[in-house]
N, C-alpha and C positions, 0 to 999 in steps of 0.2 A: 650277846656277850659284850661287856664294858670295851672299849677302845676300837671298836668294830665300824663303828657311825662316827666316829668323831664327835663332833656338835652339830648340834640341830638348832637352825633359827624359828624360832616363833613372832611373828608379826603382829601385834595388836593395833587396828585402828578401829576410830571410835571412844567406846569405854571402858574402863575395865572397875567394874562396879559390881554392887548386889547381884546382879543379874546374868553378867558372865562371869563369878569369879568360879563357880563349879566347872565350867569349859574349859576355863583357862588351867587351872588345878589337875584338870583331868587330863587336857593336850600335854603337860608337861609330866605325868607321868604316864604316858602311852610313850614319849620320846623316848626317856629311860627304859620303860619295859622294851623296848626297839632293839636296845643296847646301845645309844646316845650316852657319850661319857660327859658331855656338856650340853647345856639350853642356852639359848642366846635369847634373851627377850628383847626385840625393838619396840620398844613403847615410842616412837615418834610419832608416829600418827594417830596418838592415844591426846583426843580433848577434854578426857574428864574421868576423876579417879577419887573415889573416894573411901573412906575405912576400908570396906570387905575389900577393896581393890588393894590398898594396903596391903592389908593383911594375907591374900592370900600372894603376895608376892615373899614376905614373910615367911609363911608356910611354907612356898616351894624352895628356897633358900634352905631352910633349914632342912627341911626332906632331902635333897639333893648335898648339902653336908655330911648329915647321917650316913648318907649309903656310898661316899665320896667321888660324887659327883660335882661338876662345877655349872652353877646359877649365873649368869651374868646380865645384869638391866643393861640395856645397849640407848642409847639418841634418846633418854629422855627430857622433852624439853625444859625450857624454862620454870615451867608453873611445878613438873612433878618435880624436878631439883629443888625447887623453892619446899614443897611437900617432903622431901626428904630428908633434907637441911632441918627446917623446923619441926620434925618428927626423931631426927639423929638415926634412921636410917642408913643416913648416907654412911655412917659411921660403921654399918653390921653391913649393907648389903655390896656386892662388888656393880660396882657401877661404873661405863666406860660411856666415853661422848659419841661413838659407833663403832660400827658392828666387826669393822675393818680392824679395831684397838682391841677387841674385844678376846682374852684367852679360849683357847682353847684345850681340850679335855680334862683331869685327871681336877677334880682341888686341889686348892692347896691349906693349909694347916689352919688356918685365919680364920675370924669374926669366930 
């Protein structure tokens, strides 16, 4: 049931590419089916990200929307800011410098 779990951190280190965007897709909505009113992704210890990585960050955003849950990118460094920036990203996804700044539960009305 929604508000039961709070939020749930997900930790990505490594990549988040081709390869794991299915796991990561998948982990965030097993959070939710949990009854997780929020996901918190720390991409800090992510060195390498590219489209499907994107995109399914994207995708979980928007899913977690839909069903009025709240998405949040947490520490991601330099290079995916610069990725974000130059994709306008930054502009739709909620993005906080860590996990400490980062909302908890409910969305809110935005992107």
């Amino acid at each position: 049931m929604p508000g039961e779990a709070g939020a749930v951190v997900l930790t990505i280190v490594g990549s988040l590419d081709f390869y794991t965007a299915a796991a990561f897709i998948t982990a965030v909505g097993e959070a939710f089916d949990a009854g997780a009113d929020g996901v918190r992704v720390d991409l800090g210890g992510v060195g390498f990200c590219d489209s499907s990585g994107l995109a399914v960050l994207v995708r979980a955003h928007k899913a977690a929307q839909r069903d009025g849950h709240r998405f949040t990118i947490c520490s991601p460094g330099h290079v995916l800011n610069r990725m974000f920036a130059l994709t306008a990203l930054d502009t739709v996804l909620d993005i906080t410098t860590d996990i400490a700044s980062a909302p908890n539960g409910e969305a809110n009305s935005g992107s």
